[in-house]
N, C-alpha and C positions, 0 to 999 in steps of 0.2 A: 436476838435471843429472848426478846419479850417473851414471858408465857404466855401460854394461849388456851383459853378454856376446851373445854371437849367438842367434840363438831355438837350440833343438833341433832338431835334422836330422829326425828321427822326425816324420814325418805326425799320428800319434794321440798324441805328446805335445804338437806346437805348437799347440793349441786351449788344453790345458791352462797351458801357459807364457803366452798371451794373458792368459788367466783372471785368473790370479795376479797378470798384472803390472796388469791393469787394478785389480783390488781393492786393489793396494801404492796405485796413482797416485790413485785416491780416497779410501781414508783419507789420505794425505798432504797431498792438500786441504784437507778438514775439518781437517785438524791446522792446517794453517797459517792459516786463518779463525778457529778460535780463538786462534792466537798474535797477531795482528791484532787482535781485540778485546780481549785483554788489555794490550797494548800500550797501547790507550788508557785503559786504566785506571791511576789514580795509584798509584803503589807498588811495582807490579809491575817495569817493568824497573830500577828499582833496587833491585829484590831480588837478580834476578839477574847482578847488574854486583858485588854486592857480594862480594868473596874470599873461598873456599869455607870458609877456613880462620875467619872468622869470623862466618860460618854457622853452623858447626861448634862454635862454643863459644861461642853465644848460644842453642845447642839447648834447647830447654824452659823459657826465660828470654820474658820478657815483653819489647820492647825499646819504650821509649820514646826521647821528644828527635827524634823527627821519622824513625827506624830505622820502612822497613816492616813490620807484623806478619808477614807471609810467611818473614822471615826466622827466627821461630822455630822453622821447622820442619827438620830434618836435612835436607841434599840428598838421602843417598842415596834418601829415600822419596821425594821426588819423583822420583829416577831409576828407581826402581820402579813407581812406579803410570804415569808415559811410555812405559815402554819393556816392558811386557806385552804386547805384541801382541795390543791387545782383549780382554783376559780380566777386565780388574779398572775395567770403567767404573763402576763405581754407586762405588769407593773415588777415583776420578780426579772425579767429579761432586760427592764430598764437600769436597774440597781445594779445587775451584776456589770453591765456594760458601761457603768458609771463609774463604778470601780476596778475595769480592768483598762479602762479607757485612761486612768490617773494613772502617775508615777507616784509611787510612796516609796517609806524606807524600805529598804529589803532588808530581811531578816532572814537566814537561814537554818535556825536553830532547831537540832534536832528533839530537845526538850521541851522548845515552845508549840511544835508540829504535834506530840505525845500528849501534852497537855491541851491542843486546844480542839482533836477532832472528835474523843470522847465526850466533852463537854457539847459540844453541835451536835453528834448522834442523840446523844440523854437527852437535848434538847428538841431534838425534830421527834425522837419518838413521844416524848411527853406530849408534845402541841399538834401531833397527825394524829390520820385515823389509827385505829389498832386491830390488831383481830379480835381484841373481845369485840368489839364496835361491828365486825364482819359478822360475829358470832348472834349480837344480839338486835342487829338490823335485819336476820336472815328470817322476814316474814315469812309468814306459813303464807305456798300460791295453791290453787284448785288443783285439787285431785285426780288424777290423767289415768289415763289406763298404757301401759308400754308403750304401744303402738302411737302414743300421741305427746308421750315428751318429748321426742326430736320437736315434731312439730309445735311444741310451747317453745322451745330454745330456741330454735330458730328465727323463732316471732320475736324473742329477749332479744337477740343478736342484732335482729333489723332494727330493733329499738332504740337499742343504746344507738348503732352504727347514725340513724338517723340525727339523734343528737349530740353525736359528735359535728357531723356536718352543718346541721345548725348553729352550733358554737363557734364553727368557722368561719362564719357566712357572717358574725358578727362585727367580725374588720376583717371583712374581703382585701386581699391580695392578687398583682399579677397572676403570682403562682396560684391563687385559691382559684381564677377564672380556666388557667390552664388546667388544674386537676378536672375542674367538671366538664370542662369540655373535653379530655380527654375519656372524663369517665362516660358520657354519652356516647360519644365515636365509639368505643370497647362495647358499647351494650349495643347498640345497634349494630356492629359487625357480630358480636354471639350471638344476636337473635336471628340474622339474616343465615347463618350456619347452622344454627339449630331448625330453622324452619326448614334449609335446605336438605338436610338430612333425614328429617321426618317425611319432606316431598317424597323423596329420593326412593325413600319404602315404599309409599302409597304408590309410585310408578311401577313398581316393580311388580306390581300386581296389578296394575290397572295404568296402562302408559297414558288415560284420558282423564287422573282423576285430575289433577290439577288446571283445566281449562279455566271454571268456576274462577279458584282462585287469581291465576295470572289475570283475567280482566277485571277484579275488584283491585288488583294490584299492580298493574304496569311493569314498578318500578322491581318486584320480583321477575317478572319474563324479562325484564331488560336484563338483569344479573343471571337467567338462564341462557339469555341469547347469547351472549357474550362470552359467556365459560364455553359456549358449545364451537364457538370462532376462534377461543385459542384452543380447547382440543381439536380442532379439526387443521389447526394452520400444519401442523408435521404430515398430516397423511395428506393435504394436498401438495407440498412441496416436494417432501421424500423422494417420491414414487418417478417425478420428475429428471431429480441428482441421481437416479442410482438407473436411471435408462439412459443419460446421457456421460455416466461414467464406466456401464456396460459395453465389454466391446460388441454384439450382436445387437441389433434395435429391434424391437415388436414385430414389426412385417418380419424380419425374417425369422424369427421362431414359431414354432408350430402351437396349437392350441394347448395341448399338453405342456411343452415346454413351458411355454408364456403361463400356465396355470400355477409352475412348480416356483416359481420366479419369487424374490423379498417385491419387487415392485408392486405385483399382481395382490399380493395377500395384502399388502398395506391400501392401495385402494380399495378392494373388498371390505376390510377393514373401516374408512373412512368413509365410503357410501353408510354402511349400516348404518355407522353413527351419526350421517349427516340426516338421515330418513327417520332413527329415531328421534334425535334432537328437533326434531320438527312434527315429527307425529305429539308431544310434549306440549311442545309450544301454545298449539291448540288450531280450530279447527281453518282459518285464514291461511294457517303454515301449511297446510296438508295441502289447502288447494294450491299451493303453491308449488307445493310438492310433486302433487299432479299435473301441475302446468311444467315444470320442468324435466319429468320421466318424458316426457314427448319430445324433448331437444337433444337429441344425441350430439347435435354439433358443440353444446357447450359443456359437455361434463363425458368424464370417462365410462364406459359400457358398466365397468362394475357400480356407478353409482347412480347410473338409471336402473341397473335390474335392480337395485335395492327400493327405489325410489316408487320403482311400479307397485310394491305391495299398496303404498298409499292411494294405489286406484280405487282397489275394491275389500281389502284384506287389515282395513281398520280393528283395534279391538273393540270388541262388542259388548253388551250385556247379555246378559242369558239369564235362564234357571228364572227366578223369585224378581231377579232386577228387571229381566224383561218384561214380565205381566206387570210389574207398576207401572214401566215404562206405556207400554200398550192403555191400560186404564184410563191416563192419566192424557194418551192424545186420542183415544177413540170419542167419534163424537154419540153422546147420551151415557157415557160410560161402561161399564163393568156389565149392566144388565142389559144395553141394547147389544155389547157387544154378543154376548154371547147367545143373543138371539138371533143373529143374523149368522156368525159362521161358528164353526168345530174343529174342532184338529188341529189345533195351534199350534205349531212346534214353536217352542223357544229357545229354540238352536237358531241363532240367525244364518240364512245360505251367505250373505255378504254386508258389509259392513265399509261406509266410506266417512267422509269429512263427518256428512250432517246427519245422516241417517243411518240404520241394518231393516235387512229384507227378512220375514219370517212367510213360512207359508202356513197357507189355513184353506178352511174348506167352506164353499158357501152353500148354507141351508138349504136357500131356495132353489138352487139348479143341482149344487153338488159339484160345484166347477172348481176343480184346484184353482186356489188366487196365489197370489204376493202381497202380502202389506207392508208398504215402508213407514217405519216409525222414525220421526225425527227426535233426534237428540234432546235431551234437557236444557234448559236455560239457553236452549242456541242464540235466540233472540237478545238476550242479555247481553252474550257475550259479543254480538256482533254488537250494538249499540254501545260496548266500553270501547271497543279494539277499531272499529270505524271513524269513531269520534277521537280517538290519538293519532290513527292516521294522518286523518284529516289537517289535525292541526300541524304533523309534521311538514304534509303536502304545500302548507301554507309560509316556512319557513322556507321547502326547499326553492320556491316562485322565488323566493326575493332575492335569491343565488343565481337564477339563472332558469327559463323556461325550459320545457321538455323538445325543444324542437318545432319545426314546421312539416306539415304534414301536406300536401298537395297545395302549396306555398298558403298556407294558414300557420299563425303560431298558435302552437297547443302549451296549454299549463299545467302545472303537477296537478292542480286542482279541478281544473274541467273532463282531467281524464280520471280523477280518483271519484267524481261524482258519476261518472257513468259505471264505473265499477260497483261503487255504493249502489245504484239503480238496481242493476243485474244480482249483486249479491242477495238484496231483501228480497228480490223476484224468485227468488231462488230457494228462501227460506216457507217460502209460502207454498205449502202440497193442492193447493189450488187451482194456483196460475200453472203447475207443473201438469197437473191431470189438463185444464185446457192446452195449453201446446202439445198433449201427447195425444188428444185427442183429433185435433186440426193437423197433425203430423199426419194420420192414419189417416183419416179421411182425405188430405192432396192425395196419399197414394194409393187410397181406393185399396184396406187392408181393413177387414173384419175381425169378428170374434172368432179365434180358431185358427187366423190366417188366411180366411177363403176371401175371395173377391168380392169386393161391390164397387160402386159407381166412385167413382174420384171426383174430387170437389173442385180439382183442379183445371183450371182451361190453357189449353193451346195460343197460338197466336192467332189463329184462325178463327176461336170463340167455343171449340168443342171442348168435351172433357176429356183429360189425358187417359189416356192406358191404365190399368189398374197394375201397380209392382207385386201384385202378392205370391207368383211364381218366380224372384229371383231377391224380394225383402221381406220381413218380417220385423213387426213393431208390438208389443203386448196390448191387448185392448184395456182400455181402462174404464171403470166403474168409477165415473164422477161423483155419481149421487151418493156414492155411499164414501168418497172421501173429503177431508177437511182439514187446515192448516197444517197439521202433526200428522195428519194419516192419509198416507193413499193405497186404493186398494186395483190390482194391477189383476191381465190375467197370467198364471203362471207358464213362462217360457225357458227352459232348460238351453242351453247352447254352452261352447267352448268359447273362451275367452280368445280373440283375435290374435294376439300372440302370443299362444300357449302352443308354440308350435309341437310340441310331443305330443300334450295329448291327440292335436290334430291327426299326428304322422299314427298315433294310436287307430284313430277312428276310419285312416280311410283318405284322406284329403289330400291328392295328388296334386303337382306340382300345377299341371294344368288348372285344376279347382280353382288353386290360389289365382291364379292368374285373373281365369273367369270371377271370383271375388272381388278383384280388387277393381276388375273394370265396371262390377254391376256399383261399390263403392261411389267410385269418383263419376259413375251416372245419376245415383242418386242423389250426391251431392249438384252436379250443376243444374239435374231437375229443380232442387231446391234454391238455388241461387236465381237462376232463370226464366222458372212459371211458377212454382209456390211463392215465390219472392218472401218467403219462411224458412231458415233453416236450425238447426241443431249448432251449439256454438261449443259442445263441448264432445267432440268425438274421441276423447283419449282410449286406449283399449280394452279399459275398467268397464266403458258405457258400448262397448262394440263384442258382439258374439255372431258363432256360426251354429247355423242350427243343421246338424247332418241328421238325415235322413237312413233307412233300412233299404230302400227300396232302393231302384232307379235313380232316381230326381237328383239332381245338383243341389250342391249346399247351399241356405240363402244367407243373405246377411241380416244379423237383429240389433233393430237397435234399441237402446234404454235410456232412461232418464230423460226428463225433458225442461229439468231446471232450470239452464239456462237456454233460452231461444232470441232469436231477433228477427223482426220484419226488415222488407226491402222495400225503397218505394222504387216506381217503374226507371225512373233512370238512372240508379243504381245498379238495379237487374239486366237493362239496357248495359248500363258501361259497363257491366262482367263481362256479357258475350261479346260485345265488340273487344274485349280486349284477349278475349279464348280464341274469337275468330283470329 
């Protein structure tokens, strides 16, 4: 009930004068909660009932006859270790523990309880702070505008907060090490939620924005990969328990049925999520993605149709992002690009791991092209996410090899370097326009599709047959493409199993047939006299180009990223083992 002067007239000091006065009125709580259970302890208020003066010269004397031991201690130290203003508790936690730690006389007097806790309050308030002390310590701080005294407080808050911690770091404790370790573990589990949340938006508009970051950061895709294996372990399991506690199984329900089915939605379900959890990831996961839409044998039908987007049907840039994107790989930039072609669309036709297709028009002849534009930072991110591989590759050897391959043993790491190979080969629109060039030319296919001479020889030493009446490849403009850009000529076709539109266009059963045999001819051409072939035939890079007229459909193929030579007895032991 001490008075207390008026707040301070000052705006930006009465927050401060609040502050202070509330910190006086809760220590003075805690004060007097201890003097409350001191109280009930025997000895104590007739220590302090007893005349200072003989206090005072029973200093350092033992006192027996029923004399609490407390009174051997001098006042004035206890008036010092009270009246510190919080600086000397671990010395104030020794005293009390001194004297709760003794047997003295008990006394239980309800008079001497009356008389001795008024005389201790009069006294802690005389010798502590006060609130005039709040009032006239409440310096005037810089003048803020609204909008910026949170953020002054808040700066006070870290302030003090910090100096608290400091004060405790003074005589570190077990518990002081367990506080800050615990308070680390808490900050870096907020910040890993906070960042994931923030991810989580930018996905949602853009599923590739995060590639960038997962390869400066590992250790975030490792905490996306792993969230995406426990969402995904119930939609692979489920779908399993509830056909095997069905009394009808799959084969015998109809397509409809089987569509209306909890099984069927929960797979459905569970592909999406495993096709986008991996389109996320970044662009390693996609191919991956793509290499497994090709395995029907090991994953259920709904989780390949989901998985085939990732062939061709990546999200893109457009609009304003595509023409930096374009600038930024054409080579001479901005002004030779647009000297050379016109009509840009910045719609991309297709979009995959590394690259989008836009078309445009070239100057010089006026020949609809295709330019593939490779992705931003691709190179980066292969050189973070290649080099962790690598290093796991190197963990997994010492576990155990990957097996024997035509009694050779093969290592995680002799095959993860041929991968590594193929991949930089891949990232380079160089080496892509040469293999698409030497494609077309073994099979003797020009600009337009027309014929000319095949580069390729017989066993006999002649040049093979020209395929341009039953394939078709885009021709490509070397000279005008460069690591980030290749410029293609524009070929339209149906995507190889997009059987609707096919069944749209015309494409009888026969066709398919006849397709699929001029296919696996072009393939053993390639295995067996180009000793060159295409190493990535999924149905993203495979189209049919149908015709108005007459003529049968031919097969198209695209991309020539990845390729690989054969040498002769290689190509020798294929057909000996065809034969």
């Amino acid at each position: 009930h001490q008075a207390a002067p008026d707040p301070p007239s000052s705006n930006n000091k009465r927050w401060v004068f609040y502050f202070k006065t509330v910190s006086i009125t809760m220590q003075r709580s805690l004060m007097l909660l201890l003097l409350l259970a001191c109280s009930a302890k025997s000895g104590f208020v007739e220590a302090f009932t007893t005349p200072t003066s003989s206090i005072q010269q029973s200093a350092g004397k033992r006192v027996t006859q029923g004399a609490p031991v407390f009174a051997s201690f001098p006042s004035y130290q206890l008036e010092e270790d009270f009246s510190n203003n919080g600086h000397n508790i671990n010395s104030r936690r020794i005293q009390i523990q001194r004297l709760f730690g003794k047997k003295g006389a008990k006394t239980s007097s309800l008079r001497a309880i009356c008389t001795a806790l008024p005389f201790l309050l009069l006294k802690r308030l005389s010798l502590g702070s006060s609130v005039a002390w709040a009032a006239s310590t409440a310096t005037s701080v810089p003048t803020f505008k609204k909008e910026e005294i949170l953020s002054y407080r808040a700066l006070c808050f870290l302030k003090a907060t910090g100096q608290n911690i400091l004060t405790s770091l003074r005589h570190p404790t077990k518990d002081t090490f367990k506080a800050i370790a615990y308070t680390l573990v808490s900050i870096y589990l907020l910040t890993n939620i906070v960042e994931g949340m923030v991810a989580s938006k930018r996905q949602k508009l853009d599923a590739t924005s995060e590639w960038g970051r997962y390869a400066d950061k590992p250790a975030a895709r490792g905490q996306a990969l792993s969230l995406l294996m426990m969402q995904l372990t119930p939609y692979a399991i489920l779908p399993s328990l509830l056909d095997k506690l069905s009394k009808k199984k799959k084969d015998d329900l109809s397509e409809t049925e089987y569509k209306s089915t909890r099984a069927h939605k929960l797979r459905r379900r569970g592909g999406e999520m495993f096709a986008d959890g991996l389109l996320k990831l970044g662009p390693l996961y996609v191919k991956i993605g793509q290499i497994l839409s090709c395995r029907e044998n090991l994953f259920p039908d709904e989780w390949i149709t989901a998985m085939e987007r990732l062939q061709d049907r990546v999200p893109a840039k457009s609009g304003k992002e595509a023409w930096d994107l374009l600038y930024d790989a054409a080579p001479g930039g901005k002004a030779v690009f647009h000297k050379q072609f016109s009509d840009f669309d910045d719609v991309p036709l297709a979009a995959a791991s590394l690259g989008q297709v836009h078309r445009a028009t070239l100057r010089s002849s006026g020949e609809r092209v295709a330019i593939k534009l490779q992705r931003s930072r691709l190179r980066d991110i292969y050189d973070k996410d290649l080099a962790l591989m690598k290093k796991i590759a190197k963990i997994v050897d010492k576990f155990g090899k990957a097996g024997q391959v035509g009694g050779i043993e093969q290592s995680w790491v002799s095959i993860f370097n041929d991968a590594e190979s193929i991949l930089y080969r891949e990232i380079d629109y160089r080496d892509e326009a040469d293999n698409a060039i030497r494609f077309a030319n073994d099979f003797g296919i020009g600009l337009g599709g027309v014929e000319i001479e095949s580069t390729a020889k017989g066993k006999d030493g002649n040049a093979l047959p020209s395929a341009a009446e039953w394939l078709r490849t885009p021709y490509t403009y070397g000279d005008l493409s460069s690591e980030k850009f290749l410029v293609m000529e524009y070929v339209p076709s149906i995507k190889a199993n997009n059987n609707e539109a096919l069944d749209k266009a015309g494409v009888t059963l026969e066709d398919r047939e006849y397709l699929a045999e001029c296919l696996a001819h072009a393939y053993l051409r390639q295995f067996c006299a180009h000793k060159f072939f295409s190493t990535d035939p999924h149905a993203g890079n495979l189209g049919i180009e149908v015709f108005e007229d007459e003529r049968a459909p031919r097969v198209v193929f695209y991309d020539f990223g990845q390729a690989c030579s054969l040498a002769d007895d290689q190509a020798g032991g294929i057909l000996d083992v065809i034969e």
